[in-house]
Structures are given as structure tokens and as C-alpha cells.
CHARMM-style PDB file with segment names, atoms N, HN, CA, C and O in Angstrom:
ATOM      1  N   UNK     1     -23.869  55.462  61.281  1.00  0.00      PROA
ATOM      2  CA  UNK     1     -24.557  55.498  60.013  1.00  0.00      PROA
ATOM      3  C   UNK     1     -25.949  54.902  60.215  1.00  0.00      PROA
ATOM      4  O   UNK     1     -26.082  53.898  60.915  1.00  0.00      PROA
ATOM      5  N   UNK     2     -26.853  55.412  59.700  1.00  0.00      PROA
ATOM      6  HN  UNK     2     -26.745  56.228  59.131  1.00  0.00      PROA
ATOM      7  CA  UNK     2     -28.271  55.084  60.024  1.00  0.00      PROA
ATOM      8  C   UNK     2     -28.752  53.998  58.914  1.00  0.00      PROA
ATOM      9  O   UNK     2     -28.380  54.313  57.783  1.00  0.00      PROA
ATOM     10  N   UNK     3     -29.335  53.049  58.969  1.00  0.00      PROA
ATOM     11  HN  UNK     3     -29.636  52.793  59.887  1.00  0.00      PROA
ATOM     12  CA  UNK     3     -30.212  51.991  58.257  1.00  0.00      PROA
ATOM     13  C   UNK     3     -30.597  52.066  57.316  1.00  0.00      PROA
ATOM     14  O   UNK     3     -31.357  53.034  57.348  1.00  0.00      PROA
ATOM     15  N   UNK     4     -30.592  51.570  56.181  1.00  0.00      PROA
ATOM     16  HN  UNK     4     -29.974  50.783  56.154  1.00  0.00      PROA
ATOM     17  CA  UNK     4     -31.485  52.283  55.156  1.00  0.00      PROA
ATOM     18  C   UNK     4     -32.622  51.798  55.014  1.00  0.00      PROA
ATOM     19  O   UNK     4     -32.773  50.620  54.692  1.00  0.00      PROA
ATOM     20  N   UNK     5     -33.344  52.392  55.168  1.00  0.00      PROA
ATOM     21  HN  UNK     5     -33.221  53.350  55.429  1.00  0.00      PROA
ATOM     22  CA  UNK     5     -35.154  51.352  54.955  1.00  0.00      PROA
ATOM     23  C   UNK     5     -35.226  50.432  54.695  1.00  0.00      PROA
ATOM     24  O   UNK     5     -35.506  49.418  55.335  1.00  0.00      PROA
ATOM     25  N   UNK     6     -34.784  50.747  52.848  1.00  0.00      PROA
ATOM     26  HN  UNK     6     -34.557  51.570  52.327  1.00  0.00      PROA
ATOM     27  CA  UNK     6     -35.102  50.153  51.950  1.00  0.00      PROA
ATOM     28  C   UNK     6     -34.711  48.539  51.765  1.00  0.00      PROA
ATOM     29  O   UNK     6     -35.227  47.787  50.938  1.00  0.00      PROA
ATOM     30  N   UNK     7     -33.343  48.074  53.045  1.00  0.00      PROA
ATOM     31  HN  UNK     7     -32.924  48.685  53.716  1.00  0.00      PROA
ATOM     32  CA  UNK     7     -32.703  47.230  53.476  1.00  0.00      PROA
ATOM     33  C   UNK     7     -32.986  46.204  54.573  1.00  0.00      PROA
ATOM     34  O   UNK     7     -32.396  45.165  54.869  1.00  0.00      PROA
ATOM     35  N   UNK     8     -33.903  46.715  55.013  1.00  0.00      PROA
ATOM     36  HN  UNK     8     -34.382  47.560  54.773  1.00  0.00      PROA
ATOM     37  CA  UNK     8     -35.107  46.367  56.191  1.00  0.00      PROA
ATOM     38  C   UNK     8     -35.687  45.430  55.609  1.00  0.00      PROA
ATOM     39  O   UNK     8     -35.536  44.359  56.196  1.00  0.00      PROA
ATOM     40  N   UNK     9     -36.469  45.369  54.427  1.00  0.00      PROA
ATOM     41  HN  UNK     9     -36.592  46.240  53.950  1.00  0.00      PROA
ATOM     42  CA  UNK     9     -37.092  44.580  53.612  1.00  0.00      PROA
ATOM     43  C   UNK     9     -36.872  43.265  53.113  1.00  0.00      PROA
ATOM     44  O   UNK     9     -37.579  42.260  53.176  1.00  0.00      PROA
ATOM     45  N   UNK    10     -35.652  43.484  52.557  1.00  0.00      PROA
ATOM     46  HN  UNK    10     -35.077  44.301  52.506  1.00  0.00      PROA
ATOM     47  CA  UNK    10     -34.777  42.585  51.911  1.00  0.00      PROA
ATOM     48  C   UNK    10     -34.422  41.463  52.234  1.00  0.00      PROA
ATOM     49  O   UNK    10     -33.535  41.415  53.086  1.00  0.00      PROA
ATOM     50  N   UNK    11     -34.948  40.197  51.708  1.00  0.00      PROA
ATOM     51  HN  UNK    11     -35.669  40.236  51.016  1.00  0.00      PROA
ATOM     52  CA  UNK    11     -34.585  38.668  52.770  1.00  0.00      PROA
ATOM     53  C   UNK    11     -33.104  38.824  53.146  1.00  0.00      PROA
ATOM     54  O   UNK    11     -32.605  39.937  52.983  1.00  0.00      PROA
ATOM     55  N   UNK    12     -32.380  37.866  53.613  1.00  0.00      PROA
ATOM     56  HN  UNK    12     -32.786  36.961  53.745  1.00  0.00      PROA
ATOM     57  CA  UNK    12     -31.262  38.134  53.892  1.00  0.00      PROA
ATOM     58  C   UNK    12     -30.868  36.853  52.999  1.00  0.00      PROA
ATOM     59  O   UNK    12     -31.482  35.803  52.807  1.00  0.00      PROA
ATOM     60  N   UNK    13     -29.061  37.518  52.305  1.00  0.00      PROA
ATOM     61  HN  UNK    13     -28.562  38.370  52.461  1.00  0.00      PROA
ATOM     62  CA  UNK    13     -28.529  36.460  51.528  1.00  0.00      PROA
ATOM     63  C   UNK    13     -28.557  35.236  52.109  1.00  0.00      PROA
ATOM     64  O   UNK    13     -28.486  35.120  53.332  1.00  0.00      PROA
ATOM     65  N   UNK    14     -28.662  34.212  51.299  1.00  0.00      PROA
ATOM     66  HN  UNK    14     -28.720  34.306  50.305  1.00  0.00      PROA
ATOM     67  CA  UNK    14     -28.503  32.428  51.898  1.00  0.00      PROA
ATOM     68  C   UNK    14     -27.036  31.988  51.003  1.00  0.00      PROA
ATOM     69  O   UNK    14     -26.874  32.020  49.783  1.00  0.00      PROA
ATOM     70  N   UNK    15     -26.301  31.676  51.813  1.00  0.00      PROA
ATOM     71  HN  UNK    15     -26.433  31.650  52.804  1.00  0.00      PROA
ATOM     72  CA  UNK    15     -25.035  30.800  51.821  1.00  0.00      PROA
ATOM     73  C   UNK    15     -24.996  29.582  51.957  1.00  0.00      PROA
ATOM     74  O   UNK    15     -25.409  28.975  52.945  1.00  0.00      PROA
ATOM     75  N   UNK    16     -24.413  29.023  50.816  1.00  0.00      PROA
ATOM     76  HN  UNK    16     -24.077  29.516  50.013  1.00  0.00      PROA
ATOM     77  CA  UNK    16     -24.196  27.145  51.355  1.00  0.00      PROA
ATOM     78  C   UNK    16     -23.054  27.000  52.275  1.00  0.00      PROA
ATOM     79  O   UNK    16     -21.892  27.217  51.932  1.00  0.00      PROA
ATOM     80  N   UNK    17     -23.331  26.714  53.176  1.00  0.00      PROA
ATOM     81  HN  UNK    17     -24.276  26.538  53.454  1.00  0.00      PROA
ATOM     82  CA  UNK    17     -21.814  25.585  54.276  1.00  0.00      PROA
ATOM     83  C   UNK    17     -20.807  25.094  53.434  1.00  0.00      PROA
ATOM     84  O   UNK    17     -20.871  23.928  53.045  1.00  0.00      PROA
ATOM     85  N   UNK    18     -19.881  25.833  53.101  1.00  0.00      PROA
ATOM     86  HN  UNK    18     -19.829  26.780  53.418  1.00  0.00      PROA
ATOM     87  CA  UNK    18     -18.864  25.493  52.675  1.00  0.00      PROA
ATOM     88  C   UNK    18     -18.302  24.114  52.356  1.00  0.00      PROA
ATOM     89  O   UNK    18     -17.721  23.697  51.354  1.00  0.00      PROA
ATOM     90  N   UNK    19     -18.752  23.351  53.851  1.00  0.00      PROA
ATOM     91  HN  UNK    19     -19.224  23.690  54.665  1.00  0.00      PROA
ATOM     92  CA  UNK    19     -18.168  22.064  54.054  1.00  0.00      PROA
ATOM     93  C   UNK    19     -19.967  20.498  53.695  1.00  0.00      PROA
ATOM     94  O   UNK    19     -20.130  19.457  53.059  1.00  0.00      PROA
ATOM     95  N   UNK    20     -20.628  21.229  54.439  1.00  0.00      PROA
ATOM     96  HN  UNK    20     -20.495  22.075  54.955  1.00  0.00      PROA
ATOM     97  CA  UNK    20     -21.840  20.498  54.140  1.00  0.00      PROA
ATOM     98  C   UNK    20     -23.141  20.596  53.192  1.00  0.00      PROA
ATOM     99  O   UNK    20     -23.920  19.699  52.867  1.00  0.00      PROA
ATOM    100  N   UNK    21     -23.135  22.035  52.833  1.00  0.00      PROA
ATOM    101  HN  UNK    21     -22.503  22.763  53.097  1.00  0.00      PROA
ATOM    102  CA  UNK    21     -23.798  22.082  51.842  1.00  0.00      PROA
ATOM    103  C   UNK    21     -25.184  23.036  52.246  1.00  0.00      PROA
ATOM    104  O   UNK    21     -25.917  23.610  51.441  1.00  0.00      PROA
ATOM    105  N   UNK    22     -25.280  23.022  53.439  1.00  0.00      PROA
ATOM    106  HN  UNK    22     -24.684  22.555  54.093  1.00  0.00      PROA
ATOM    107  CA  UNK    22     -26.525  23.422  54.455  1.00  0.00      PROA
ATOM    108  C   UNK    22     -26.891  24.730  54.120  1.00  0.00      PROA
ATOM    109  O   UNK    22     -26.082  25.426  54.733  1.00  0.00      PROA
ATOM    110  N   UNK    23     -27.830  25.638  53.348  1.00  0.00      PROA
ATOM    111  HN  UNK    23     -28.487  25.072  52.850  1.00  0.00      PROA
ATOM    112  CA  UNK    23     -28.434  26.908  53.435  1.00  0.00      PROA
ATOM    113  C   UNK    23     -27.643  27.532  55.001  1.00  0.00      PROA
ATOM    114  O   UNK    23     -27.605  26.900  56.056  1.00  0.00      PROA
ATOM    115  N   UNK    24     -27.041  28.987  54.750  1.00  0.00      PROA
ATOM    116  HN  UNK    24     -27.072  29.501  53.893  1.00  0.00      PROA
ATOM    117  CA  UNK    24     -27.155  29.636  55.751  1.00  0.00      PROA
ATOM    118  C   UNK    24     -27.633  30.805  55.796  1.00  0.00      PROA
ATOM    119  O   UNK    24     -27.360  31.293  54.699  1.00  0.00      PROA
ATOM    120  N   UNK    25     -28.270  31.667  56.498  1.00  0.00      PROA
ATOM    121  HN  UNK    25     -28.491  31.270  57.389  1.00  0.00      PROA
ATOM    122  CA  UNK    25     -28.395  33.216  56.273  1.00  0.00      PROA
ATOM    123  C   UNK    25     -27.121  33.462  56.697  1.00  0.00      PROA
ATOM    124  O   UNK    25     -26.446  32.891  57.554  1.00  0.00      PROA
ATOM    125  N   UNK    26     -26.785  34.759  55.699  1.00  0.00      PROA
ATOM    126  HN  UNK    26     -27.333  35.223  55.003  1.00  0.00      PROA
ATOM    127  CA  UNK    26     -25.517  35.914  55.864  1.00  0.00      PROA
ATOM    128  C   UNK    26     -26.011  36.887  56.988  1.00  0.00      PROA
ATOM    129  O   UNK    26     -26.001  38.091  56.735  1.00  0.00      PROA
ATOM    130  N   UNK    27     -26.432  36.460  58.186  1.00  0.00      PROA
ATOM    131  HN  UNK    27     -26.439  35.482  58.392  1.00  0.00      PROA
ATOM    132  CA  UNK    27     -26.906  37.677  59.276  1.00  0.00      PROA
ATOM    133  C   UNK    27     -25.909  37.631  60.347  1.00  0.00      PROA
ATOM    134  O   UNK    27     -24.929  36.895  60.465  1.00  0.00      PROA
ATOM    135  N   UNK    28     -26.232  38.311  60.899  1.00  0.00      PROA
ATOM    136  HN  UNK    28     -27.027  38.909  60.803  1.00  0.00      PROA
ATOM    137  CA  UNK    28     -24.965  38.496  62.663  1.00  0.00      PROA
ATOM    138  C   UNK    28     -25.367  37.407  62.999  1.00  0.00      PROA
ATOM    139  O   UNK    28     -24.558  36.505  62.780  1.00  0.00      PROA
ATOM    140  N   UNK    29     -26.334  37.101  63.464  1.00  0.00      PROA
ATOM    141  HN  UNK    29     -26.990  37.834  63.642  1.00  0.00      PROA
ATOM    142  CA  UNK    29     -26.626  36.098  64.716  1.00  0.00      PROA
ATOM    143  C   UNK    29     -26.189  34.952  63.859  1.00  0.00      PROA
ATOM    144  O   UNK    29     -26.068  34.134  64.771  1.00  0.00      PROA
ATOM    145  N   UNK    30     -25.758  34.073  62.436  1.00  0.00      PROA
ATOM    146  HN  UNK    30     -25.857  34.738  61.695  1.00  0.00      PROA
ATOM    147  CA  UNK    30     -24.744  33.270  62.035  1.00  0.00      PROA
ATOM    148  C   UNK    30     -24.112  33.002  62.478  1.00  0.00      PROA
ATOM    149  O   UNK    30     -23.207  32.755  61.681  1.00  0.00      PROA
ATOM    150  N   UNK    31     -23.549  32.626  64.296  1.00  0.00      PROA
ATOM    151  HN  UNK    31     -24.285  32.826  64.943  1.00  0.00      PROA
ATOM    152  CA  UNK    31     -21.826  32.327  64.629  1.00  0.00      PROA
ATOM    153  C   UNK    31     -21.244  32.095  63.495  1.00  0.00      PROA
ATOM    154  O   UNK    31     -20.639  33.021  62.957  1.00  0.00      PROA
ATOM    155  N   UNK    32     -21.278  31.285  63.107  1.00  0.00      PROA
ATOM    156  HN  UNK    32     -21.770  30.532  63.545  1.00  0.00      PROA
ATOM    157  CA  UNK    32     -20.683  30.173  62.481  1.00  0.00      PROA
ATOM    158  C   UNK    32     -20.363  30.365  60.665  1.00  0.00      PROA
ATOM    159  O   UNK    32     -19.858  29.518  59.929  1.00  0.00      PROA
ATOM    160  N   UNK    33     -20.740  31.451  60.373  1.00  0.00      PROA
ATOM    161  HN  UNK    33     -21.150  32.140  60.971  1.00  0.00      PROA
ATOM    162  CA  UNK    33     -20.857  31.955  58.856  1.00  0.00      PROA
ATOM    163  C   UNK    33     -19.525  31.723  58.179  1.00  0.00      PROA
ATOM    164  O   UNK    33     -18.569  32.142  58.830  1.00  0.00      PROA
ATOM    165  N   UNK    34     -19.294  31.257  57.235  1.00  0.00      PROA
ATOM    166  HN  UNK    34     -20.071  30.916  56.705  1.00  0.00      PROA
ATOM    167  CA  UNK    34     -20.119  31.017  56.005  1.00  0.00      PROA
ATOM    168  C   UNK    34     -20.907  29.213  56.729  1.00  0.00      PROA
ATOM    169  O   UNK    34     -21.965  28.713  56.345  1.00  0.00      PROA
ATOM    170  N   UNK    35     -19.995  28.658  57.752  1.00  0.00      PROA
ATOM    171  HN  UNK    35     -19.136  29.063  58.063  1.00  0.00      PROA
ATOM    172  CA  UNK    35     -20.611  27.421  57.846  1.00  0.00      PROA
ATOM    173  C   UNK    35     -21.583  27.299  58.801  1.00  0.00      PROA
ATOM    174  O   UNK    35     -21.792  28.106  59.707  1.00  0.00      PROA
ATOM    175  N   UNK    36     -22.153  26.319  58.598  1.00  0.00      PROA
ATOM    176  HN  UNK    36     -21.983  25.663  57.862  1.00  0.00      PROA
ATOM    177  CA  UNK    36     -23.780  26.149  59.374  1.00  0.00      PROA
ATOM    178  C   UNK    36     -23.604  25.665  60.857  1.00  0.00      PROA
ATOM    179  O   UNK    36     -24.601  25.809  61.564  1.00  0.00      PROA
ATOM    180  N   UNK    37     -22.422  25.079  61.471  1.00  0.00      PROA
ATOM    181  HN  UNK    37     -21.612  24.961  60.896  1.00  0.00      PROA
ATOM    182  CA  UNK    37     -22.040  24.976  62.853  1.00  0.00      PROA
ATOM    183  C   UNK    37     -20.845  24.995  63.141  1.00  0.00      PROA
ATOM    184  O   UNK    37     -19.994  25.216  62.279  1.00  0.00      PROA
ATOM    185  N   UNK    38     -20.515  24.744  64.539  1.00  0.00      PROA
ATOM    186  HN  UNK    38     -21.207  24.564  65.239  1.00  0.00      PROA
ATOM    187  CA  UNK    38     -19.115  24.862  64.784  1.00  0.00      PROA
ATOM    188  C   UNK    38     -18.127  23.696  64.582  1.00  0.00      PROA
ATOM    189  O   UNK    38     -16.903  23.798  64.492  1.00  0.00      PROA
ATOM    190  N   UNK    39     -18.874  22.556  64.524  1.00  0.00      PROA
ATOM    191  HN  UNK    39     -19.868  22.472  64.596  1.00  0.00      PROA
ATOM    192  CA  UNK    39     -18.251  21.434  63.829  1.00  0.00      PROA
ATOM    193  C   UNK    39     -18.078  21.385  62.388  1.00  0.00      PROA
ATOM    194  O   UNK    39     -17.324  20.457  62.098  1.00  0.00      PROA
ATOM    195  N   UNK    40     -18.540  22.114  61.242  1.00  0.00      PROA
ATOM    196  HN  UNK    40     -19.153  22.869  61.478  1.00  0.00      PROA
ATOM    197  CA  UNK    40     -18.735  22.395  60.067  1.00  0.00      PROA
ATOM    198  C   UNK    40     -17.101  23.320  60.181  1.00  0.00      PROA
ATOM    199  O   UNK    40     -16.100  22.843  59.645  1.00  0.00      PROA
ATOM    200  N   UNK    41     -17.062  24.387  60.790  1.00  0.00      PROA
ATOM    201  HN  UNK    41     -17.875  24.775  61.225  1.00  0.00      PROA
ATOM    202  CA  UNK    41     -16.200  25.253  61.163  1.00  0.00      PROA
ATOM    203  C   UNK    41     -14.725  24.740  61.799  1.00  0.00      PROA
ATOM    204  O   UNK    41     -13.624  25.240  61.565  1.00  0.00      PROA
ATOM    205  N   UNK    42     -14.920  24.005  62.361  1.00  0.00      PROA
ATOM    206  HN  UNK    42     -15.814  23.599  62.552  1.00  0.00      PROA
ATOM    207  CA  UNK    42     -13.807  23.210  63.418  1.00  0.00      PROA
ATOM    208  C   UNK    42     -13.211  22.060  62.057  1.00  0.00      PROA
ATOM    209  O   UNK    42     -11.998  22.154  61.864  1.00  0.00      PROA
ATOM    210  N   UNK    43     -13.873  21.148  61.252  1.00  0.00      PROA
ATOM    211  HN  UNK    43     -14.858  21.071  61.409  1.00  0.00      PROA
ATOM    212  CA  UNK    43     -13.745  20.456  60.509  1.00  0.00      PROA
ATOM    213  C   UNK    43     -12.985  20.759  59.578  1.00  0.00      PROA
ATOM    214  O   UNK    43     -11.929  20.196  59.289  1.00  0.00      PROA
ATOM    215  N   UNK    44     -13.799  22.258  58.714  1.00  0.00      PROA
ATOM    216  HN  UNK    44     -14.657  22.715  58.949  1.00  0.00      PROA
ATOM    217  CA  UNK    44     -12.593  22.321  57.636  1.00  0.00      PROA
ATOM    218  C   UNK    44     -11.280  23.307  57.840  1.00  0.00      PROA
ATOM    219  O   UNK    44     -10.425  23.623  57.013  1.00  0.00      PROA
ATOM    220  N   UNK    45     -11.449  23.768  59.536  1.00  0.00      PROA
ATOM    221  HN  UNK    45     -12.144  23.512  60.208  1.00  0.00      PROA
ATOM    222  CA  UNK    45     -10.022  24.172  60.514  1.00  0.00      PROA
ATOM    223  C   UNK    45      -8.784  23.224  60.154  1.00  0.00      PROA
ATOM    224  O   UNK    45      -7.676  23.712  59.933  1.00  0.00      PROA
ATOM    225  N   UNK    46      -8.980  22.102  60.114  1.00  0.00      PROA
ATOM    226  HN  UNK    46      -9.880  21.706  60.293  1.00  0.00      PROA
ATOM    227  CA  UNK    46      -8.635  20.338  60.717  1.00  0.00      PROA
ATOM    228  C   UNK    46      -8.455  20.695  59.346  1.00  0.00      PROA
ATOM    229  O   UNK    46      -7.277  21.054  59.314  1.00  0.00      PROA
ATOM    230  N   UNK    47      -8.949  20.817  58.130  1.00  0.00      PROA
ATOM    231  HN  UNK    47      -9.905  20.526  58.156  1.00  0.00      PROA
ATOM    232  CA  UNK    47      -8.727  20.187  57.129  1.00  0.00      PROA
ATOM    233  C   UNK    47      -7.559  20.971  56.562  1.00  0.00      PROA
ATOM    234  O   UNK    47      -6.662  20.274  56.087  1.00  0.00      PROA
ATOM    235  N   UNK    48      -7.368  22.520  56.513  1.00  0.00      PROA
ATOM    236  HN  UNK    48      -8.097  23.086  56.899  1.00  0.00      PROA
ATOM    237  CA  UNK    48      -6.596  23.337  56.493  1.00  0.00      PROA
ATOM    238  C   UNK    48      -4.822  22.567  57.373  1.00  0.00      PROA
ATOM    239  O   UNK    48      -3.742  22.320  56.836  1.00  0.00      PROA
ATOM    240  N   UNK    49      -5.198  22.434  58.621  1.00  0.00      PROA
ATOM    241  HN  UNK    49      -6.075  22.635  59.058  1.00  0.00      PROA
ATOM    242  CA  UNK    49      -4.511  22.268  59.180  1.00  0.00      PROA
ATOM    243  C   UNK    49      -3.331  20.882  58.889  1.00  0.00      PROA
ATOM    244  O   UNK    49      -2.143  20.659  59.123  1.00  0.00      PROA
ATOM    245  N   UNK    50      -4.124  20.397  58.449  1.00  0.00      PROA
ATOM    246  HN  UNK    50      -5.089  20.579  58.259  1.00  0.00      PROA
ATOM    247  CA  UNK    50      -3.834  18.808  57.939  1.00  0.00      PROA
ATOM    248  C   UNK    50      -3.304  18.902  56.536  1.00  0.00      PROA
ATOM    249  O   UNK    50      -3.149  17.911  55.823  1.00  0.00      PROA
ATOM    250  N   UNK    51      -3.050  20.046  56.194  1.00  0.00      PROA
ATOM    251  HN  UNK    51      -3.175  20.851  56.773  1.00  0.00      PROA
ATOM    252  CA  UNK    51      -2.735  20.102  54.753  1.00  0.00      PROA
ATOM    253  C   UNK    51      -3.860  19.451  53.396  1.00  0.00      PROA
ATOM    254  O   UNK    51      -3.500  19.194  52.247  1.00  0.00      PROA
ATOM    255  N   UNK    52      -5.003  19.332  53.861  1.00  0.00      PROA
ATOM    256  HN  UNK    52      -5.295  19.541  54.795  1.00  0.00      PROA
ATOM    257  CA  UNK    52      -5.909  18.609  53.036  1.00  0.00      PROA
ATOM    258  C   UNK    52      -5.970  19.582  51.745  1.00  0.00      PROA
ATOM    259  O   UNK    52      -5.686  19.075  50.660  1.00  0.00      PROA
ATOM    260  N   UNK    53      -6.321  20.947  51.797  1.00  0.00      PROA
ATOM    261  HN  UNK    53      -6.551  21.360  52.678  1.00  0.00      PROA
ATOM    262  CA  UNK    53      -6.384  21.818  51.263  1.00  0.00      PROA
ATOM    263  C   UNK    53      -5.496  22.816  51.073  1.00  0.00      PROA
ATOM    264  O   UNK    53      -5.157  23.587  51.970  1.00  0.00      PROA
ATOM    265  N   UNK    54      -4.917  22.869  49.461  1.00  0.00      PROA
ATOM    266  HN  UNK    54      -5.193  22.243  48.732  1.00  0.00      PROA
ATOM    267  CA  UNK    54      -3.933  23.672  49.392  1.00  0.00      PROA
ATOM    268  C   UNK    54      -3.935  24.846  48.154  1.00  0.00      PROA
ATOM    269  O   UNK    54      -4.374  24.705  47.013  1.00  0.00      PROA
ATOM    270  N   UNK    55      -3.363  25.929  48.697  1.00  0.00      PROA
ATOM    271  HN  UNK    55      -3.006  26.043  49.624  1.00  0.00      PROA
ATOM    272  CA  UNK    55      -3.670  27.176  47.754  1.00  0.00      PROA
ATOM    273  C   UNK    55      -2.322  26.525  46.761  1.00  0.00      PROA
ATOM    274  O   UNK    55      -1.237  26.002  47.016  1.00  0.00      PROA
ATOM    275  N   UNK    56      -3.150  26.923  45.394  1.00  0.00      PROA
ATOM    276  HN  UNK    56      -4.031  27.348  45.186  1.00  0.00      PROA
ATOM    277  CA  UNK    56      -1.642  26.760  43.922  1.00  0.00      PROA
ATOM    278  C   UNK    56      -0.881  27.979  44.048  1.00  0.00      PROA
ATOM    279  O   UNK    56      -1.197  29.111  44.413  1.00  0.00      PROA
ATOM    280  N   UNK    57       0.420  27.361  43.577  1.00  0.00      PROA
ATOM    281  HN  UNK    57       0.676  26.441  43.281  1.00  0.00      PROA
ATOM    282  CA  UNK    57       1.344  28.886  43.444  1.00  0.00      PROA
ATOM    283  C   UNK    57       2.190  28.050  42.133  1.00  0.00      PROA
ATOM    284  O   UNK    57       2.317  26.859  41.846  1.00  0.00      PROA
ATOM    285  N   UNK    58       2.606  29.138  41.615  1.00  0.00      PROA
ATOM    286  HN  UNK    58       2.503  30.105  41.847  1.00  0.00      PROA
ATOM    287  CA  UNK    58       3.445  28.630  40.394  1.00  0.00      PROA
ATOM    288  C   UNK    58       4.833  29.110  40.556  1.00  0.00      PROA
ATOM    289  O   UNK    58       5.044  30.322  40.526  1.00  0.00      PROA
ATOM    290  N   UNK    59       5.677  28.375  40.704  1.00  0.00      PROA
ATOM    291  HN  UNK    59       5.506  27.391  40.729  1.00  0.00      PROA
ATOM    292  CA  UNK    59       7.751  28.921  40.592  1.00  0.00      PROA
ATOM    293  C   UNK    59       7.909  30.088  40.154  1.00  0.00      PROA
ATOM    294  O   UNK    59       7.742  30.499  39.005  1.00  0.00      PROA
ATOM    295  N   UNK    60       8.391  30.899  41.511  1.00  0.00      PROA
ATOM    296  HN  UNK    60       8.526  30.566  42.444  1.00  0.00      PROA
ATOM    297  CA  UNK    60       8.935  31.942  40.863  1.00  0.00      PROA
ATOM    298  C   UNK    60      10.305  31.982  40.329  1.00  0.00      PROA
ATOM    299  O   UNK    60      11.129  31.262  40.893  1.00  0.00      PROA
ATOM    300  N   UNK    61      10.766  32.850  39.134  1.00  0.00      PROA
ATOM    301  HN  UNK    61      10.097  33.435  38.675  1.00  0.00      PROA
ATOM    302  CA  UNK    61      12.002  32.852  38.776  1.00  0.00      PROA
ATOM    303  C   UNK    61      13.185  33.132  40.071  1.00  0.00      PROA
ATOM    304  O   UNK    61      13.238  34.042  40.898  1.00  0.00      PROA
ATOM    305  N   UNK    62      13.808  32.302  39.917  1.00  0.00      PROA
ATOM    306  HN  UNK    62      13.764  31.563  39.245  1.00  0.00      PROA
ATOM    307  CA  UNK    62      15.435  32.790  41.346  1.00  0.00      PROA
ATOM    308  C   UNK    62      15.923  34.110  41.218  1.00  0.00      PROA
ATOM    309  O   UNK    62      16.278  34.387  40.072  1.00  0.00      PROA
ATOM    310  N   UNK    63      16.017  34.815  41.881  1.00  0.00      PROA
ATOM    311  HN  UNK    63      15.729  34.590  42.811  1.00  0.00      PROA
ATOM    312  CA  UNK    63      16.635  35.898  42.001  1.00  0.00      PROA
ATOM    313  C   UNK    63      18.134  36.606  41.292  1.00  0.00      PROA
ATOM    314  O   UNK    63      19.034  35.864  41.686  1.00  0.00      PROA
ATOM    315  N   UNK    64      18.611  37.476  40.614  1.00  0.00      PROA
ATOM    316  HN  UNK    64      17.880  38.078  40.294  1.00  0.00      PROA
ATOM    317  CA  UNK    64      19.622  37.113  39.992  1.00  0.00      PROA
ATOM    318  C   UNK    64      20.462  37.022  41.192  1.00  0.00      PROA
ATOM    319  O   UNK    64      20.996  35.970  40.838  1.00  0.00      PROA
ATOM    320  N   UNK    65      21.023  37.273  42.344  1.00  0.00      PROA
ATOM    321  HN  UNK    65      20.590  38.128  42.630  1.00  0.00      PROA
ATOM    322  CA  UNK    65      22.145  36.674  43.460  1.00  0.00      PROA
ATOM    323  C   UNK    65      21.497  35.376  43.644  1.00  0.00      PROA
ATOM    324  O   UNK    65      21.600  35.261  44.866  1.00  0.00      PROA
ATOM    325  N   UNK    66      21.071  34.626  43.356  1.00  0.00      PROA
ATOM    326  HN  UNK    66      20.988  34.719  42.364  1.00  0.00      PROA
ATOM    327  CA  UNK    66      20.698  33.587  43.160  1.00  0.00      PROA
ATOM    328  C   UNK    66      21.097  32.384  42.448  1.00  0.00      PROA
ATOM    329  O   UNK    66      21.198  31.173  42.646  1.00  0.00      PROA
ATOM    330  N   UNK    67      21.303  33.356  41.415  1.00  0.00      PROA
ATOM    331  HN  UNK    67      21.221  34.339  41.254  1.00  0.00      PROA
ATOM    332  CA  UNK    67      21.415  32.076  40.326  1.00  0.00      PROA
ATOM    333  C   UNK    67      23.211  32.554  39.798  1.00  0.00      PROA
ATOM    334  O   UNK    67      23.766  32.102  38.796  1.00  0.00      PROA
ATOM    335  N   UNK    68      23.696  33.339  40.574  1.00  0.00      PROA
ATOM    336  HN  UNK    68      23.245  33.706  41.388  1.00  0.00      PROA
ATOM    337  CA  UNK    68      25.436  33.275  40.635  1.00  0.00      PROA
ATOM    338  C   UNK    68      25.968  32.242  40.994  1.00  0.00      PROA
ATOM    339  OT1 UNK    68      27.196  32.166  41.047  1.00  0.00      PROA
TER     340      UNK     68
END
């Protein structure tokens, strides 16, 4: 698929570091995107990992062989 010009132009989006706060450009050469380094990246790995951060879920109802 070819380029579109008109896209050429266009600053490139800026992202905050998830973890630090740091402006990033949304470009390829970003390793590290959405975060601003690999310690930014590695950190909130660790934080995931550590259970620091947790997705909500709400009870689902038991199944009816379940609740026999």
C-alpha cells in the first residue's frame, strides 16, 4: 500500500509514558511505545507481575450443574 502524502505532513501523535509521564512520539523507531524506555517498560512488567495492577471482574452467576 503506498503512503499517503497527505500523512507525510502530519506531526506524529505524542503519548504520555504510561508509567512516568514522559511525552512520546507514536513512531516505529519508539522501541519502547507507549513507554519512554525500557525501564519504564520492564517496571510496569514487574508491576503486572507482582499483582500491583488488577483488571475488575464482577461474579458470575454458578452454572445450573453447579448449584445442584
Amino acid at each position: 500500500m503506498a503512503p499517503n502524502h497527505s500523512d507525510l505532513s502530519k506531526p506524529p501523535r505524542i503519548v504520555l509514558c504510561p508509567r512516568c509521564r514522559t511525552p512520546v512520539e507514536w513512531v516505529e523507531a519508539s522501541r519502547f511505545r507507549p513507554f519512554c524506555s525500557a525501564r519504564c517498560k520492564t517496571y510496569d512488567l514487574g508491576a503486572w507481575e507482582s499483582e500491583a495492577y488488577r483488571v475488575a471482574a464482577s461474579e458470575e452467576a454458578p452454572l445450573s450443574n453447579e448449584s445442584e
